[in-house]
N, C-alpha and C positions, 0 to 999 in steps of 0.2 A: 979689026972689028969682027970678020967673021971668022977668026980664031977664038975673040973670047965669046960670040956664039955658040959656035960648035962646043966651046968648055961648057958652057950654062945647059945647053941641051946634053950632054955628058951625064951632068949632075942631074938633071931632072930624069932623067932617062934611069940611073942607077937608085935614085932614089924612088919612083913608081915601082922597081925591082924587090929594091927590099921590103917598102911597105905590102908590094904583093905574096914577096915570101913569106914574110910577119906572119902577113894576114892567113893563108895557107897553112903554116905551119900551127898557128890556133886554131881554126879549124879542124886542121884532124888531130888537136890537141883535146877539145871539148869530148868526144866521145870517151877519149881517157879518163879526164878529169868527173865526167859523169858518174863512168864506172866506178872508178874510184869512190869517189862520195858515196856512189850506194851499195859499194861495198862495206865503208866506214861505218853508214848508218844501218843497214843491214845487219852488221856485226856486232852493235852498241846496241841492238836490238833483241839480238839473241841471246848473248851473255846476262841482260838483265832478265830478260823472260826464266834462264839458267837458275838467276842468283834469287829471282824470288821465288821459282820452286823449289832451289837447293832450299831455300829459309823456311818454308808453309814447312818441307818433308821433316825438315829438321827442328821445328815447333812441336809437328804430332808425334814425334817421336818422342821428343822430348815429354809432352803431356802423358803420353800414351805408358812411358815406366816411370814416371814424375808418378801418375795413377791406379801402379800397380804396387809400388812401394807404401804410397799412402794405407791401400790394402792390405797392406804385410802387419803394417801398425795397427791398424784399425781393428785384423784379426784377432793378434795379440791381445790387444786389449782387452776387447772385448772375452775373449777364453778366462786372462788373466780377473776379473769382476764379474763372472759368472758366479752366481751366489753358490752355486752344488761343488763349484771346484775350490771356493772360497773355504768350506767347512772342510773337504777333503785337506784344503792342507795344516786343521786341525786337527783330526782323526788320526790314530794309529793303525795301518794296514790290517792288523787283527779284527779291528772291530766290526763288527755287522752294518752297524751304522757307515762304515767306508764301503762294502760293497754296495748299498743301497744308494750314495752319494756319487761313487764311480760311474755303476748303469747309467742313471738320470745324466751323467756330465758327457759321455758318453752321446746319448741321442742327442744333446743338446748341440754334442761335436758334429754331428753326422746332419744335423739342420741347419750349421753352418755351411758345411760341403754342398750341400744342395743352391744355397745363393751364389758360392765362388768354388765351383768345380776344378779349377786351377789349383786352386790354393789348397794346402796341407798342413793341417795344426798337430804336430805333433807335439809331446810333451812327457820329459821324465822327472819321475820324483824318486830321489836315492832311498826315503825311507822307504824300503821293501823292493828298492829297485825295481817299480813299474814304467812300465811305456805308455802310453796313453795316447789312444788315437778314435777316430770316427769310425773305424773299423774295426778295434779292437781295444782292449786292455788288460795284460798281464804281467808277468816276471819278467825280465829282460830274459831271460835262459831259454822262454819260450818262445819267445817272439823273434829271437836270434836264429833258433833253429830253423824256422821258415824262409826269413828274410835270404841266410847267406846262401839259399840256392840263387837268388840273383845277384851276388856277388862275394865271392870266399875273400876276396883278396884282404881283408881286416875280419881280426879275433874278436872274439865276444870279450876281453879285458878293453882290447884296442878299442873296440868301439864305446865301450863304458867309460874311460878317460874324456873321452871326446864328448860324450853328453855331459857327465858330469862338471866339468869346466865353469869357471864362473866368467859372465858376459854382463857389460854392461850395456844393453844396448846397441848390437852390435850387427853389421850387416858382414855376413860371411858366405862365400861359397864353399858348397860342401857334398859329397853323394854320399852322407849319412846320419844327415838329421831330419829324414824324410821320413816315415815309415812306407809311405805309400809310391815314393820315386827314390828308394833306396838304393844304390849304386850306380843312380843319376848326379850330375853335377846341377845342382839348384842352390836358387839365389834364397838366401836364411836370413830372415830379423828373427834374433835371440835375445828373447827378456831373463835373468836370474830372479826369481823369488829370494829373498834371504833373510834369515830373522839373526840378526847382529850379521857374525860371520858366517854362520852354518849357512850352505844352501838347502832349500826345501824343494826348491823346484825349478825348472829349464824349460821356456815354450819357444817351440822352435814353430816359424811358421814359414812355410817357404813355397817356393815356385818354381818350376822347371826353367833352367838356362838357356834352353832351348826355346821357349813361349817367351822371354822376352827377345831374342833372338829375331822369329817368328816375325813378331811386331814391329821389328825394325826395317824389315825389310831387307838385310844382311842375312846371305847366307852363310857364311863365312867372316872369321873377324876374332878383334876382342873387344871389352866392352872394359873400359877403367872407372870404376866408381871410388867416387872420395867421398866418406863419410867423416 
């Protein structure tokens, strides 16, 4: 009898042991498991604060050359249905009538530049091989001569291939259909004028690589556009 005593007190004895280690060992288990947790939640916390800044930045980003493109067209357009540049591209470069059509399209350019200081319309027309810009308008022979002090590395033919081209609408980078960021790399919407197949005329309207760079916030990078 007080054998199997002594056993039953054994058992109880080893078992107040273990539920006191149990209990012990959760104990200084919960400080763990706190941490834990609020590390988890902590974490789940940051990453989303992350992911919906990374989203807002990359919304206005998005808007911000979504809004500068819009302007590349809008340019265009607008140059292209200009009633003075409308009749210049009836007129024969001889006529009197074209010099007095050119001046007026001209200012009209230069009071564009004034709303979108960015932005640069330039524009060739083969017959007479003029250049056409808010700053100026003459022979390509003349205008080349200025220009290639800021960059020799392309010929006056070379660069004449390259305006003359026919574009359908087309977004191209380029550091020579600027006149006024000429051997800068800028982002170009290029409309062709055409009457059948002859081209009459090229507006190039474009914006420094750099300024939407700028806006992105990226100093450094490339930027892939699909048109």
């Amino acid at each position: 009898m007080l054998r199997f005593y002594n056993k039953i007190k054994e058992r109880v004895s080893k078992s107040v042991i273990i539920t006191w280690l149990v209990s012990y060992v959760l104990i200084l288990l919960i400080p763990a498991f706190s941490s834990m947790f609020q590390f988890l939640y902590t974490n789940a916390f940051v990453v989303n604060q992350v992911n919906q800044s990374n989203e807002q930045l990359l919304s206005n980003i998005q808007h911000n050359i979504d809004s500068i493109f819009d302007t590349l067209i809008s340019s265009n357009t607008t140059s292209l249905y200009n009633e003075h540049f409308q009749r210049l591209l009836n007129l024969n470069s001889n006529e009197s009538e074209f010099r007095y059509e050119l001046k007026t399209f001209v200012n009209n350019l230069y009071t564009y530049k004034q709303v979108n200081p960015m932005v640069d319309i330039t524009i060739y027309m083969p017959e007479g091989n003029y250049l056409i810009n808010s700053s100026t308008a003459n022979h390509i022979s003349y205008i080349y001569g200025d220009l290639k002090s800021k960059d020799n590395s392309i010929t006056e033919e070379e660069w004449i291939d390259k305006l003359k081209n026919t574009y359908r609408d087309s977004y191209v980078i380029s550091p020579y259909m600027s006149y006024e960021d000429f051997g800068k790399d800028s982002m170009v919407f290029v409309r062709s004028v055409l009457s059948g197949s002859r081209l009459i005329a090229n507006i190039f309207v474009s914006i420094p690589s750099g300024y939407i760079e700028s806006i992105s916030g990226i100093s450094s990078g490339s930027f892939l556009i699909f048109n």
